[in-house]
Every structure is written in C-alpha cells, then in structure tokens.
C-alpha positions, 0 to 999 in steps of 0.5 A: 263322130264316132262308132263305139263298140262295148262288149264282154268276153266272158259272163255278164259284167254289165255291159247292157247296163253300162251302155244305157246308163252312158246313153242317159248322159250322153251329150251329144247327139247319140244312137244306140243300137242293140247287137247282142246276140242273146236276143230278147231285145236287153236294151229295149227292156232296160230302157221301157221295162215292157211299156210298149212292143217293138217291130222285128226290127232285124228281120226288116233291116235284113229285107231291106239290105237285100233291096239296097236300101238299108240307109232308109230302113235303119233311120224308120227303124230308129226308136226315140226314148222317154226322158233320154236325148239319145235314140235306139235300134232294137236288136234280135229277138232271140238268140235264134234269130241272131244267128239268121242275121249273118248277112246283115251284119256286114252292111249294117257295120258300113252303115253305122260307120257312116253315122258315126262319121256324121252329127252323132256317136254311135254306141253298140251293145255286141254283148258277149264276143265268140257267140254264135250270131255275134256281130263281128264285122261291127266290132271290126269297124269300130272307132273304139272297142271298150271291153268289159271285165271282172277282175278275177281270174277266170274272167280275165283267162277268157278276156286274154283270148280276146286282148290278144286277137284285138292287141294287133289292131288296138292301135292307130298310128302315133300309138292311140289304143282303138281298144280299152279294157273297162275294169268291173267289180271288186279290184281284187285280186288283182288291180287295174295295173296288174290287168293292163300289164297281163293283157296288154291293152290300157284300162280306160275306166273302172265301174264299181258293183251296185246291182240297184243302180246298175237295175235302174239304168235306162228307167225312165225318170230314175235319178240314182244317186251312187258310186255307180252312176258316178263311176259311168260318168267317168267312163263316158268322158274318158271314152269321149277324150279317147275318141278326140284324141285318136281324131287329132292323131288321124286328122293330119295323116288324113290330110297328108294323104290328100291330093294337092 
C-alpha cells in the first residue's frame, strides 16, 4: 500500500511517540520499523518497556544484504507486538552502529518499498534528518514523508533547510504533496498557516502537548483517553486520505504508460 516516513529536523518533537501511537490504531495491516539513528532501540522500549531482549537485528539484516537475501532476513526479523495488530522491525542499537549501517540502507529502502507495495503500509521512524547514520535512501523512497515540528522559531529555522531540500520532490504529478509538515505543541507564535506559507510545504495535522499520553504511546493494555490521542487519530486519517489521493492521481498516469 504505502511507505510512510516520519521524521524531525531539529529536537525531539515526538516523532517515535507518534508513530507508536499511530501504529495502536492503525487499521490496516501494518509494519513498523525502527531507523533512528540515535540508536537504543526507542520503538521497542516505547512498545515493551524491557519486557523481553531483542536479536541485533541490523547487524543480521547487513549479513544477509550482502548474501542477496534480505527479503527473507527482514520477514524473520519481524517482531509481533502485545495487544497491537501492527508488527516491528527493531533498529540500531546504538548511535555507533547506526553509522556501521550505511551499506544497508539502500536495499533495505527497495525492500520496504515492496512491502509497501504489497497487503500493508509501512511507517518509518528515520528520527532526526542530518544525523550521522541517518537512513536517507529510505526518506527518498518514501510514498509520503511527514515531518514533525515546534511551532517556535528555532524549530522552524532548522525545518526550513529541510522543506527546502524536500520542496523540489514534495509533489507528484497534478500537485499531490508526497511531503507534509505535522505542526506540534503550543500554536504559537506562530499558526499552521503562517508555517505552511514560510515553509512552503502543507500541514497535514497538529499533535497538541500531553507528555503522559504521549509517555504511554505503545504501553501494552493502556487506553488514554486525551486531546493527544484524539489529535493522532486525526493524523493517522489525514495521512491514510493523503496516501489514497496520491494513488488516484498516480493510477491513470500509470496506466497510460502501459503497453497497449
């Protein structure tokens, strides 16, 4: 179906908060998969909080790039998660290892992008843009990048480096973005109007403050009632309505390409 990439250019806006809480009601088929370049394994401990310890996952996965068979490496990789339809792949361990992985991210984006293609959606946590180790091939393969931002100045000054590079390829043909913003925190100074015009790319959704709701993202049986949770929800629908829109754009250029 689709490979979604979320990502922040600057601080810690949520972004591994937000993909467990979209991952909880996600309803389709989904998989997750952990790309952060800060390492320790976020997704996994938002997700199991240490309940149980998890195989070097991306050393394996480089081992069988290497070999030609990362299809099958990825699929054993896969872990399932309590109380949640939606599955994982755990990402570096550490910050040092991501930067090991440079050779694995180029295949493991082609084979994500055939998942994605196939009965499931794929989101990516690729946490913060510019680090050393970040999976950049992935953010270029994806379907639709949503980039997390504060509304204050110094966040928005280090998101606009990156609207900037995206801008050029933020749109498929009849003018669909393949890359949002996603407002976060307080709407001041500045409003999502005034960031979409400054930036020049759309914001798809807002995600209001609540460190409690956002701290029991991925807990298994937690059931959190907020502004928080409802503002995900709103997210995870304005992401899935974007993704069908762009396919209804792309279908008919696709099948004019065809052979006849």
């Amino acid at each position: 179906m689709s490979l979604i990439v979320l990502a922040a250019a600057a601080g810690s806006p949520g972004v591994t908060t937000t993909v467990a809480a979209l991952a909880r009601s996600w309803p389709r088929d989904l998989l997750i998969v952990d790309a952060d370049p800060t390492g320790g394994c976020g997704l996994p401990i938002t997700f199991l909080h240490g309940l149980t310890s998890l195989p070097d996952t991306m050393t394996d996965l480089v081992y069988a790039a290497r070999d030609q068979r990362l299809g099958e490496a990825v699929s054993r990789a896969v872990q399932p998660l309590p109380d949640c339809s939606a599955r994982l792949l755990p990402g570096p361990r550490s910050h040092a290892q991501a930067v090991a992985l440079a050779e694995l991210w180029e295949p493991l984006a082609s084979e994500l992008t055939m998942l994605g293609a196939g009965e499931r959606d794929v989101i990516v946590d690729l946490g913060r843009l510019g680090l050393a180790g970040s999976a950049t091939p992935v953010l270029r393969a994806a379907d639709f990048t949503g980039l997390l931002t504060r509304c204050d100045l110094t966040s928005l000054a280090a998101t606009r480096q990156w609207s900037d590079q995206l801008r050029d390829a933020a749109a498929i043909a009849g003018g669909a973005p393949r890359c949002a913003l996603i407002a976060v925190g307080p709407a001041h100074p500045y409003q999502p109007r005034e960031i979409s015009d400054a930036l020049g790319l759309p914001v798809l959704g807002k995600l209001r403050h609540d460190a409690r709701a956002g701290a029991l993202a991925g807990r298994i049986g937690s059931r959190i009632s907020s502004g928080w949770t409802r503002d995900v929800a709103a997210l995870g629908e304005a992401i899935r309505r974007q993704m069908a829109e762009n396919e209804a754009i792309l279908r008919p250029a696709t099948l004019a390409g065809a052979p006849r």
